[in-house]
N, C-alpha and C positions, 0 to 999 in steps of 0.2 A: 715593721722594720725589725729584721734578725737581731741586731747589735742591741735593740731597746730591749727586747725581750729577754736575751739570755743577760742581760746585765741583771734584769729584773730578777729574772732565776736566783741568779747567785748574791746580788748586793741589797735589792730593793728587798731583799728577805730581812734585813738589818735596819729598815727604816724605821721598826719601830722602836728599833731602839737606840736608835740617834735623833733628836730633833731635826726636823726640814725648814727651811726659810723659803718664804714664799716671796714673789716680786712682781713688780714690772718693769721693765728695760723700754724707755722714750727715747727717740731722737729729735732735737732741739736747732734748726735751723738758723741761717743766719739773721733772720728776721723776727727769731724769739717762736715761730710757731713748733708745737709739737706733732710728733707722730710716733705712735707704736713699731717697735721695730721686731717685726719679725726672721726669727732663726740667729739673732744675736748667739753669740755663745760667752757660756756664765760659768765657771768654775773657783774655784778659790782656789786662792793662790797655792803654788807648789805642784800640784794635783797636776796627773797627767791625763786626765778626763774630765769631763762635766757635761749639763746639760744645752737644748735649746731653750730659747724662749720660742711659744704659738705663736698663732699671726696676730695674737693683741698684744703681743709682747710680755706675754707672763710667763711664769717659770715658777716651778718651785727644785731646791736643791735642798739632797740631804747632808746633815753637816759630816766629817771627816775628821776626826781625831780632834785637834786644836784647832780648826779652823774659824779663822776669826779675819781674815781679808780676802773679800770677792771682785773677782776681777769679770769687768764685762767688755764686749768686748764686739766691731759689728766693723763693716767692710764702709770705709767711704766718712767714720768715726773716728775720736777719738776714746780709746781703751780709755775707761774707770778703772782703775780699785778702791773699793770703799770697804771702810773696819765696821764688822759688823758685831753688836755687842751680842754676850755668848746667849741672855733672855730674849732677844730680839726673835721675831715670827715673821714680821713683811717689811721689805724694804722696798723704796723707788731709789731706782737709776735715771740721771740723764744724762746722752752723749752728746756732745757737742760735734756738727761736723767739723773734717778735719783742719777744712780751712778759716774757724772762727778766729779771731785773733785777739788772745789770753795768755798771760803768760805762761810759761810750759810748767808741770811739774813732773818730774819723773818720780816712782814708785821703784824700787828696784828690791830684787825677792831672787834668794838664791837656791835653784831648784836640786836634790837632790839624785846623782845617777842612780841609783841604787837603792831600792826600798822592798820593804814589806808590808805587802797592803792591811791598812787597820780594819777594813769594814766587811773585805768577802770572807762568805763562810770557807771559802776553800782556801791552803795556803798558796801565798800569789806573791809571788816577785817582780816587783816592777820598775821595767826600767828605761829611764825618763829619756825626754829628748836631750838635753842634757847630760846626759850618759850616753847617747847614741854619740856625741859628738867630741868623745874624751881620748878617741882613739881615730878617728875619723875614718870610722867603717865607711867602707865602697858600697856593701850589702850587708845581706838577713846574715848571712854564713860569718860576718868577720863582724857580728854586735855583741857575741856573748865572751870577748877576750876580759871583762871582766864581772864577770860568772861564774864562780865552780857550779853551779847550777846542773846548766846547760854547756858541754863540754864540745867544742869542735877539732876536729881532725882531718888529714885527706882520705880519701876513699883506695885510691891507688896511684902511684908516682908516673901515671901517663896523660890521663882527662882532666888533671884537675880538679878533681870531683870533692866537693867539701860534705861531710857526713857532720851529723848530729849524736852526741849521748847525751841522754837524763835517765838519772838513776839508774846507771851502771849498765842500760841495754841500749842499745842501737835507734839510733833517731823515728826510725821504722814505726816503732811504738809510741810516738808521740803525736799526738795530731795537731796539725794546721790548720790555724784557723787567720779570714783576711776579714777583721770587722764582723769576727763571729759566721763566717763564712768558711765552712771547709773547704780547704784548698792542699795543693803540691800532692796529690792523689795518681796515683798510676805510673803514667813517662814522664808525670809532668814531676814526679817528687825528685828523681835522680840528680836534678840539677837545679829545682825550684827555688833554695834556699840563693843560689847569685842572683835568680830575677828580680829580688824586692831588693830595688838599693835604700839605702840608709837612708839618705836625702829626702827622700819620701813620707817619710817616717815621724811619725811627734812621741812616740809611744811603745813598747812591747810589753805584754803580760805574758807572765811563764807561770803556769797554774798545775803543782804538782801533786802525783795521785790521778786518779779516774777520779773528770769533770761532770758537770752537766748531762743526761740523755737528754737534753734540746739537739743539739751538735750532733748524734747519733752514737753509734757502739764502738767508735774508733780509738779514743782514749783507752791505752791502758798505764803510761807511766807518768803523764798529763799533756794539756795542752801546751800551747805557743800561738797567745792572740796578737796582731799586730793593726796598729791604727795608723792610719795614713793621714797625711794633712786634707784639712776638712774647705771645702769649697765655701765655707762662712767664717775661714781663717782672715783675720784683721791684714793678716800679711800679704800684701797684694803679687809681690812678685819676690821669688826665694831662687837664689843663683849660686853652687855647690861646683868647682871647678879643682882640680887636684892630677897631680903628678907626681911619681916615685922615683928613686934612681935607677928602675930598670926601664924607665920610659915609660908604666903603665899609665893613661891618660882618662879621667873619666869627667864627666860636665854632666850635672845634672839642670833643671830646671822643673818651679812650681810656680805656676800663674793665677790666681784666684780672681775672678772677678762677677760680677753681679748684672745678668744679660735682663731682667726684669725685676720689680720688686719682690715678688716671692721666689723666686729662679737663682741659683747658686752653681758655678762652673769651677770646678779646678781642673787645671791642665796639667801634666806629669809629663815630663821627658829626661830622658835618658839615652848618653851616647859613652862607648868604654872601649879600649884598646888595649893589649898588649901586645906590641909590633914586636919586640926581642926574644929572642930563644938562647936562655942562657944557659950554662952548663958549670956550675962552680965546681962540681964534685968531680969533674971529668970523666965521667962514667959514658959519654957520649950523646946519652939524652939531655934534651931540655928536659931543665927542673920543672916549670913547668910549661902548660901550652901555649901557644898562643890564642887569643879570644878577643875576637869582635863581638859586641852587643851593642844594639839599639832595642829599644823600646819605651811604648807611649802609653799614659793612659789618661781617660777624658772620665772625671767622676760627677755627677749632676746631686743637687738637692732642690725639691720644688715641698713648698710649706703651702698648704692647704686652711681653710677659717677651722678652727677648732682644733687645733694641736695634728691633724694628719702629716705627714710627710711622708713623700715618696723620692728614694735615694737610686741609683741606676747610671752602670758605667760600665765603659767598655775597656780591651786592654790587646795591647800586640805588642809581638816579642819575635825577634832574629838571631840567632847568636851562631858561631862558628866557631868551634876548638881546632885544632890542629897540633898534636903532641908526637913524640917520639924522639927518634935518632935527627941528630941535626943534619941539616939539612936533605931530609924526607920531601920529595914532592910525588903530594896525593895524586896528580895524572901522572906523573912518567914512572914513581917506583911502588905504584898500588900492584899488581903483579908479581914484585919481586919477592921471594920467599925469606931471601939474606937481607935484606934492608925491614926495619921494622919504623911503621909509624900509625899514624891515628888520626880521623878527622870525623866529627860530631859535628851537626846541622842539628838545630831546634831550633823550630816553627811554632809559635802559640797565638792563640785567639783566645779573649775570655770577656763574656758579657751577662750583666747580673742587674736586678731591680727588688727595691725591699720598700714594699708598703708599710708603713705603723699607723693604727687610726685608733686614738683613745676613743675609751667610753667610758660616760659617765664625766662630771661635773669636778669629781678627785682625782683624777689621770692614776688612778688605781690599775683599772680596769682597760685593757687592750684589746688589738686585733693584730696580727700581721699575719706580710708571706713575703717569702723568698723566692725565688728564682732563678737559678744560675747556669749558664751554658760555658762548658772548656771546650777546646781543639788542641789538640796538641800531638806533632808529626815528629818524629827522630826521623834521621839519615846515620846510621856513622859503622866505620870499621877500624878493628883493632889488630894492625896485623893480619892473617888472614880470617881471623872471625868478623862475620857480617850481623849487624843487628839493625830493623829498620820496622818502625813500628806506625802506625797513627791511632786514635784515640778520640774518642767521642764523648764528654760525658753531661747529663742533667741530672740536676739536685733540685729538689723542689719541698718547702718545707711551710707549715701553716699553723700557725699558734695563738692561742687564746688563754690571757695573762689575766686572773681573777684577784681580787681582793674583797677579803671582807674582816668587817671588826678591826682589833688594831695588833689580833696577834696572828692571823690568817693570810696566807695567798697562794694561788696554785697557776701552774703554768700546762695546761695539755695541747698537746695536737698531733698533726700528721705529717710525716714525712717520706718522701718515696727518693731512687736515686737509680741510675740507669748511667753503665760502664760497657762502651763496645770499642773494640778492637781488632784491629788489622795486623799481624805483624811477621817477621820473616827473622828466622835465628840459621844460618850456616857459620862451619867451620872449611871453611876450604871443601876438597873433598870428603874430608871422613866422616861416617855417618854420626849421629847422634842419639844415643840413649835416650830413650823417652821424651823425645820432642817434643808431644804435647804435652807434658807436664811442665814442663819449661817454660810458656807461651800464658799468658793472661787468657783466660776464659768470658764472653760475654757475660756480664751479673749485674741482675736486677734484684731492688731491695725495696723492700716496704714494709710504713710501720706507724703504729702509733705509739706516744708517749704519755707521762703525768709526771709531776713533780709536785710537791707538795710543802710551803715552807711555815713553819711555826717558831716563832719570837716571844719570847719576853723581856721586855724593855731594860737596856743596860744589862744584862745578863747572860741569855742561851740563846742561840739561833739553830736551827734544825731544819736540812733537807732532806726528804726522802724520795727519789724519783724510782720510775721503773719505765721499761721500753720493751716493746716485745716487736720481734720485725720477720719478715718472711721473704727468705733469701732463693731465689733462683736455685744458688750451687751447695750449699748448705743448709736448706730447711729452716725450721720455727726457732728463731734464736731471742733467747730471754736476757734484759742487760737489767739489773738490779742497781742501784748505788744510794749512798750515804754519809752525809757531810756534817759535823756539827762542830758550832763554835761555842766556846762560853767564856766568860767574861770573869775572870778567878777574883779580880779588882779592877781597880780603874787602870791599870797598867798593866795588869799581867790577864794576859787570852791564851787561851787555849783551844785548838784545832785536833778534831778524828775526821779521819773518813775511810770508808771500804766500799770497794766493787770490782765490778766485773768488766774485762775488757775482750773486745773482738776486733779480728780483721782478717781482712783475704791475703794469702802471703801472696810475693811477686816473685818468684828466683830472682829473674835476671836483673830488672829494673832496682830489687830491693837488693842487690848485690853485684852492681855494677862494674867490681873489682874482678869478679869471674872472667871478664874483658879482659881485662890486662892480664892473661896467664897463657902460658901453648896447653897446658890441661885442660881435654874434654868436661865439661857440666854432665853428669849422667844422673837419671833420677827412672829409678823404679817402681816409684809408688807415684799414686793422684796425692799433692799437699790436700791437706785437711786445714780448716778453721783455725786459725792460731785462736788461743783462747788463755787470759791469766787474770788472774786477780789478785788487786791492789793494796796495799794496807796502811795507813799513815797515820802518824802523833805528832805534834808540833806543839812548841809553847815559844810565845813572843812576849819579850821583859820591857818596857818602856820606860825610860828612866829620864826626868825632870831636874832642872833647877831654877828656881823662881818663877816655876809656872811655865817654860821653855822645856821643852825635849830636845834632850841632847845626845840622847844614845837607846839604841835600842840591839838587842841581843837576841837573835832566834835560835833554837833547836827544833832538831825537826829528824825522822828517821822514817824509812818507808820499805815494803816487803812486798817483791812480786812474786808470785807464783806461777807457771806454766800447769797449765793441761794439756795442753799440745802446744809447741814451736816447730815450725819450719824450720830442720837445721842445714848450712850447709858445709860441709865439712873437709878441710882439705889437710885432712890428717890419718885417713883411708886409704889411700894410693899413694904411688908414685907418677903415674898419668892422669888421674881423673880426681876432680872434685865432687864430691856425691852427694846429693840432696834428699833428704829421708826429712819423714815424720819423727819428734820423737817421740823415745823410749825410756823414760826414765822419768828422773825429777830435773827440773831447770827453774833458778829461782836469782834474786839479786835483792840484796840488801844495801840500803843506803843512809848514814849518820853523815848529817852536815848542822855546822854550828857558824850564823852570820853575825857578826858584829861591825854597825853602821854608826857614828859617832864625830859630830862637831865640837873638840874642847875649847876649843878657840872660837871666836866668830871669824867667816871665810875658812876657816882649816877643818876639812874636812879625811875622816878616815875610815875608810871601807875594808873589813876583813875577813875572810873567809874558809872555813877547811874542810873538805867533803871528802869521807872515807867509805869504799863501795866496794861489796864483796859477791861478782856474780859467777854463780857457776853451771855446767850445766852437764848432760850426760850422754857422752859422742863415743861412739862404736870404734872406735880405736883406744884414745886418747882415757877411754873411761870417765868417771865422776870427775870434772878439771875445771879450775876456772878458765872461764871465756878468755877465747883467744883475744889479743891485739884490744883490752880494756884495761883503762888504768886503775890502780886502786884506790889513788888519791890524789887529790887537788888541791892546795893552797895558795892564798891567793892573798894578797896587801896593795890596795888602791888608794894614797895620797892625792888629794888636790888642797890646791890652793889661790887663790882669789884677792887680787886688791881693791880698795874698797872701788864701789861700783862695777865692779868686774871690769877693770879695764884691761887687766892680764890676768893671765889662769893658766896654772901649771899644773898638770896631771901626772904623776907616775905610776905604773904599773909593774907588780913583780910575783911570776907565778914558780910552784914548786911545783912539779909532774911527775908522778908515779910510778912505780912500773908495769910494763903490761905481760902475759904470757905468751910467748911466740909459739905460733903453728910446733906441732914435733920435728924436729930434725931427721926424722927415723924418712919422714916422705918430703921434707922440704928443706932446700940443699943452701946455704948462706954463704954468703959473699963477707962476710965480716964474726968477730969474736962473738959470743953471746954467753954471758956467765948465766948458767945454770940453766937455759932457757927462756930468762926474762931481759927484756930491756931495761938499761939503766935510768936513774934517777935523772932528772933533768931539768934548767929553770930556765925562763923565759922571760926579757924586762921591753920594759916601754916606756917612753914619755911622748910627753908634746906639749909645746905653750903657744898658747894664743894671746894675740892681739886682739883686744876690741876698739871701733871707732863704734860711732854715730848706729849707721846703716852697714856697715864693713867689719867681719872677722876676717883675718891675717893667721894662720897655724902652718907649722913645720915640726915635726916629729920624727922619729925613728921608733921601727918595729924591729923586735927582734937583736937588742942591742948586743948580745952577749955574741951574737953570730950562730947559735948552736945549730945543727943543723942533725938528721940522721945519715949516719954514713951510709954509701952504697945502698940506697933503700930500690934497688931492681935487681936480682938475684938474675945472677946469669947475662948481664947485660952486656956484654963482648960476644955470646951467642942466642941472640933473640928468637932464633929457627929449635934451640933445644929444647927439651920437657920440662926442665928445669927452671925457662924464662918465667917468672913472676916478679910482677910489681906493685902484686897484692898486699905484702905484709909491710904496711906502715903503722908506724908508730910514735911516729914524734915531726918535727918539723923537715918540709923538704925545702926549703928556700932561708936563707941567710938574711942579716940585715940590710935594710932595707932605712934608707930617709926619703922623708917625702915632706910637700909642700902644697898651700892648700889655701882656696877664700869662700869668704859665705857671705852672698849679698842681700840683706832682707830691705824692702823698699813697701 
C-alpha cells in the first residue's frame, strides 16, 4: 500500500524518536463474548491521520507531540477514547457494540483547521477536517481560502477554471497526490482541482519544497496529499446538501459499510449545478459558466491475517461548462464569428489497487505495489478555437520499506509510468505555428529509487533519497533530494531541504487561458524538460502553559530556481502569444511566517503572512516579475466554539497583493491600471454553525465586502477582435455570495 509506504518515508523516519504505544482493539458483544477487531481505526485525538489495527486487532501508533488521548474507533461499535499515560507502551481497547445499553458518555475534543505537522521531516501544513468545514468548500479548488500557503485564483473569466499558486509559481509545479497517489496529470489537471469535492475529504497535507522520490520527479515547489474518508469510518452514512444565492446547488453523499468481516466499502457520490448565468458587471458575459457535475466513487479495503491489506477503487466523472456572452446557444450560435461562447465536456474513468504486506514480527519492515489506470476525454470550444483531446494513462509503482536497529530505515524500488494521447487543437481557419509543439507527445518513464532515513532519538531526523528514470522524450534523468529535521529543544525544530525538480510542460492544457484569447498560440521550438531546484529553512516555536500548547509560530522561506521553464508569453505581439524555452534566469522566492494560537479555551486564532518575489526573463518584457502573481498574502482566521461545540463561528479576513499586468505596449485594457500593477485588495468571510445530535445547520457569506475585479475580459463589446482576452485575471470575478447548508452524520 502506497499511502503506508510514503508515510513511512517521511514520518516512520521520526519513530525513533518519538515513543510508539502498542495495543489491541476487542470487540465485546452483547453477551460479554470477545473478538479481535480487525481494521479498527486508532489515532489520537486531534490528528488528522492514524493507523489500522491487523486482523488480530493489534496496532501499534507513534506518539505525536502531546499526545495523551486515543481514540478507537470500528463500524457497527461504539468509538473509545482512552488517556493514555505519557510512560505507558501497551494498551487494551474494548468496544462495545452499538447497541449495548450503558449509559452514554461523550468525549468531546476540538480539532484544530490549521496546523503544522510536529513529526514529518518535511515542512507540512495540515489541514484538518475541521478546517475543510470552516468555509464550506464545494471542492479541492475552494479548501485553501484559509491558506496563504497555497494561493487560488481563476484561470480565465470564461471556463471557470480555478488555478493553483505555492511559492509564488503556477500550480503546474506542485504535484498531486490522492492517498499518495499521483494524480490531476495531463487533461486531467486543467480542471482536476473541482473534481474532489470537500465532502469527501477528512484531511489535506500541503507539503512544501521538493518531497519524497517515492511519488516520482514531479514535485518541484511541493506536494498536495489529500485523504478521502476511509471505508472503516465509524461514520456510517455522511449527507453534505448546500445552496448559494445564485442557485448553485450541490449534495454530496458517503456510505460506509461493512459487506463481510474483513471487507470494508465506502461509497462517494456527488451531484452539483449552476443553472444561472449571471452578469453583475454588465460586460455581457456570464461571470461565470454554467456546470453540471456528477460523479461517484466506490473505494474497497479487504484485511488479510498478518497485517496485509489490499485497498482498490474505482472513480467516474461528467461534467459540462458552458460560458460566454449571455445567452450563447452551443447548436444554433457555434458558427457565428459575432457571438462568442464556450462549452467544455469532461469524461473521466479512474481505477486503482495498493497491496501492503508487512514483514517481519515488528511491522518494520514492508512490501507494496500500486497500480493506477486514468481515462480522461475533453470535448470543448472557445469561440472559434477547438480543443479536443483524450488521454490514456498507467502508473505502476513497487516498494520495499526496510528497517533495521533503532536509528536505520530505507525505502527502494520501482516505478514505471505510460501517458498517451489523442488530440486535435484548431483555430477556425488560420494555420498554426508549430502545431506539434503545442500537442502532448506519447511519454513513457521508468525508474528506480532509494531513500535512506537516519534518527536520533528526540534530536535529528535525515532523509537522503535519489531517483534515476529513463524518459522516452528526455533521456536519463537524475532527481537528487534532501530533508532534515532536528529538534533545537523540546519546542523549538528546525527543518532544511534541497532538490531537484522535473516535469514535461503541456502549453495548452498547463495554460488553458491561451482558450480564452482571438491570439494565435505560436511556438518555434520543441519545449524542453522544465527542470529547477528547490531550497528551504523553516523553524517551528511551540509554546506551552501548564503543560498545554497554546500557540505555535512558524517561519519558513524557500528558493526555486529554473534551468529551463516553458514560458508562455503574451508580451511579444500584438496577435500572437509565443511559447519559447527559456533564456535566462527564472527564480521565486518565498518568506511566510504562521501563527496558530488558542488564548482562551474554544477561541481559536489563526494568522498568516506570505511575501513572494518571482521573476523571470521574457523576450520583450526583459528580467520582470511574473505576470498576473501576487506579492503577498495575509490572512486572520477567528473561530469560536461554545462549550461542546454546539455553535461555531468562523471569520475570515484576507489582504491581497498586488500582481504585475502583461505590458500594455501588446495588451490593450478596458479599465485604469496605476503603473502597471493591480491594486491592493481584501477579501472577508464568515459562517456559523449549528450543531445537533447527528445534524449540522451552517449559513455563510463569501465574499462579503462584494469586491470584485472590474471588466476582467478586455475587449468584450468586440469578442471577433485581436484584442478579445479574458486571460488577465487577477483578483475575484464573482461578488458576494450567501449560502446555506447541512451535514448529516448517522
Amino acid at each position: 500500500m502506497k499511502k503506508v509506504f510514503l508515510l513511512l518515508a517521511l514520518s516512520l523516519s521520526v519513530g525513533a524518536s518519538a515513543a510508539s504505544v502498542h495495543g489491541v482493539a476487542r470487540g465485546v458483544d452483547n453477551s460479554g463474548a470477545e473478538e479481535p477487531l480487525a481494521g479498527a481505526n486508532v489515532y489520537w485525538l486531534g490528528a488528522t491521520s492514524g493507523v489500522l489495527t491487523d486482523s488480530n486487532g493489534v496496532f501499534t501508533i507513534a506518539r505525536t507531540g502531546n499526545s495523551r488521548r486515543l481514540v478507537v474507533a470500528f463500524f457497527g461499535y461504539r468509538s473509545d477514547t482512552i488517556a493514555v499515560d505519557a510512560s505507558a507502551a501497551h494498551v487494551e481497547v474494548r468496544l462495545r457494540v452499538s447497541g449495548y445499553d450503558l449509559d452514554e458518555v461523550e468525549v468531546h475534543g476540538r480539532q484544530k483547521g490549521t496546523s503544522i505537522s510536529r513529526v514529518n521531516t518535511i515542512s507540512t501544513e495540515m489541514i484538518s477536517s475541521a478546517g475543510l468545514k470552516k468555509l464550506a468548500c464545494c471542492n479541492l479548488a475552494e479548501s485553501f481560502e484559509n491558506s496563504a500557503t497555497v494561493t487560488v485564483g481563476f484561470s480565465d473569466a470564461v471556463s471557470g477554471t480555478k488555478q493553483i499558486r505555492m511559492l509564488g509559481l503556477a500550480g503546474v509545479y506542485t504535484q498531486m497526490l490522492d492517498e499518495s497517489r499521483p494524480v490531476m496529470r495531463g487533461l486531467s489537471a486543467t480542471y482536476g482541482l473541482s473534481y474532489t469535492s470537500g465532502s469527501w475529504l477528512e484531511g489535506i497535507q500541503i507539503s512544501k519544497g521538493t518531497a519524497s522520490v517515492v511519488s516520482g520527479y514531479d514535485a518541484i515547489t511541493g506536494q498536495i496529499n489529500v485523504e478521502h474518508r476511509k471505508p472503516t469510518s465509524p461514520d456510517r452514512l455522511f449527507v453534505n446538501a448546500y445552496l448559494n444565492s445564485d442557485y448553485r446547488g450541490e449534495l454530496n453523499a458517503a456510505w460506509a459499510s461493512q459487506p463481510a468481516p474483513a471487507l470494508y466499502n465506502m461509497l462517494l457520490l456527488h451531484a452539483s449545478g449552476d443553472p444561472r448565468a449571471v452578469d453583475v458587471n454588465g460586460d455581457g458575459f456570464a461571470d461565470q459558466p454554467q456546470v453540471q457535475q456528477i460523479s461517484a466513487a466506490d473505494r474497497w479495503l479487504y484485511t488479510f491475517g498478518g497485517g496485509a491489506m489490499l485497498r482498490a477503487g474505482v472513480r467516474l466523472l461528467a461534467e459540462d461548462r458552458q460560458g460566454g456572452q449571455l445567452g450563447f446557444d452551443r447548436r444554433a450560435d457555434r458558427d457565428d464569428t459575432l457571438k462568442y461562447g464556450s462549452h467544455i465536456a469532461n469524461r473521466g474513468f479512474n481505477a486503482y489497487a495498493k497491496l501492503g504486506v508487512p514483514l517481519g514480527s515488528d511491522q518494520r519492515s514492508s512490501a507494496a505495489l500500486v497500480a493506477d489506470y486514468t481515462l480522461h476525454e475533453q470535448k470543448s470550444f472557445f469561440g472559434q478555437k477547438i480543443y479536443n483531446g483524450t488521454e490514456h494513462s498507467v502508473y505502476l509503482n513497487a516498494l520495499l520499506q526496510l528497517g533495521w536497529g533503532q536509528r536505520h530505515s530505507a525505502t527502494v524500488g520501482l516505478g514505471a509510468r505510460g501517458d498517451f494521447y489523442e488530440e486535435e487543437y484548431r483555430f477556425g481557419k488560420r494555420s498554426i505555428d508549430g502545431l506539434p509543439y503545442l500537442l502532448h507527445e506519447n511519454e513513457l518513464v521508468g525508474g528506480a529509487f532509494a531513500e535512506y532515513t537516519f534518527s536520533v532519538e528526540n534530536k535529528l531526523t535525515a532523509i537522503a533519497g535519489l531517483r534515476v528514470d529513463q524518459n522516452s522524450l528526455y533521456g536519463t534523468l537524475v532527481t537528487p533530494r534532501v530533508h532534515v529535521k532536528y529538534d533545537l529543544t523540546e519546542t523549538l525544530a528546525a527543518r532544511a531541504s534541497a532538490g531537484r525538480g522535473l516535469r514535461s510542460p503541456n502549453v495548452i492544457t498547463d495554460n488553458i487561458w491561451v482558450m480564452a484569447s482571438q491570439r494565435d498560440v505560436a511556438a518555434y521550438e520543441k519545449p524542453k524538460m522544465e527542470d529547477a531546484w528547490t531550497f528551504g529553512l523553516s523553524l517551528v516555536k511551540y509554546f506551552r502553559v501548564d503543560s498545554e500548547e497554546k500557540a505555535t509560530v512558524s517561519v519558513d522561506f524557500f528558493h526555486t530556481s529554473f534551468a529551463n521553464q516553458l514560458i508562455v508569453d503574451q508580451e511579444v505581439s500584438g496577435n500572437r502569444i509565443l511559447v519559447y524555452n527559456l533564456s535566462g534566469a527564472s527564480y521565486a522566492n518565498t518568506f511566510q511566517v504562521d501563527v496558530n494560537a488558542e488564548p482562551v479555551e474554544r477561541l481559536g486564532i489563526y494568522a498568516t503572512f506570505r511575501y513572494s518575489d518571482a521573476r523571470v526573463q521574457l523576450r520583450e518584457a526583459g528580467f520582470a516579475r511574473r505576470p498576473l502573481v501576487d506579492n503577498f498574502k495575509g490572512l486572520l482566521n477567528v473561530s469560536y466554539a461554545t462549550k461542546f461545540n454546539k455553535w461555531m463561528l468562523d471569520v475570515t479576513a484576507q489582504i491581497n497583493g498586488q500582481s504585475r499586468l502583461p505590458s500594455s505596449r501588446y495588451v490593450a485594457y478596458d479599465y485604469d491600471v496605476k503603473d502597471g500593477y493591480s491594486p491592493v485588495y481584501p477579501l472577508f468571510y464568515a459562517q456559523v454553525t449549528k450543531r445537533y445530535r447527528t445534524l449540522e445547520v451552517y449559513v455563510g457569506c463569501e465574499n462579503i465586502a462584494n469586491y470584485m475585479q472590474k471588466n476582467p475580459i478586455i475587449s468584450a463589446a468586440n469578442p471577433s477582435s485581436s484584442d478579445f482576452n479574458a486571460g488577465v485575471i487577477w483578483g475575484p470575478l464573482m461578488g458576494r455570495k450567501f449560502y446555506a447548508g447541512m451535514r448529516l452524520t448517522l
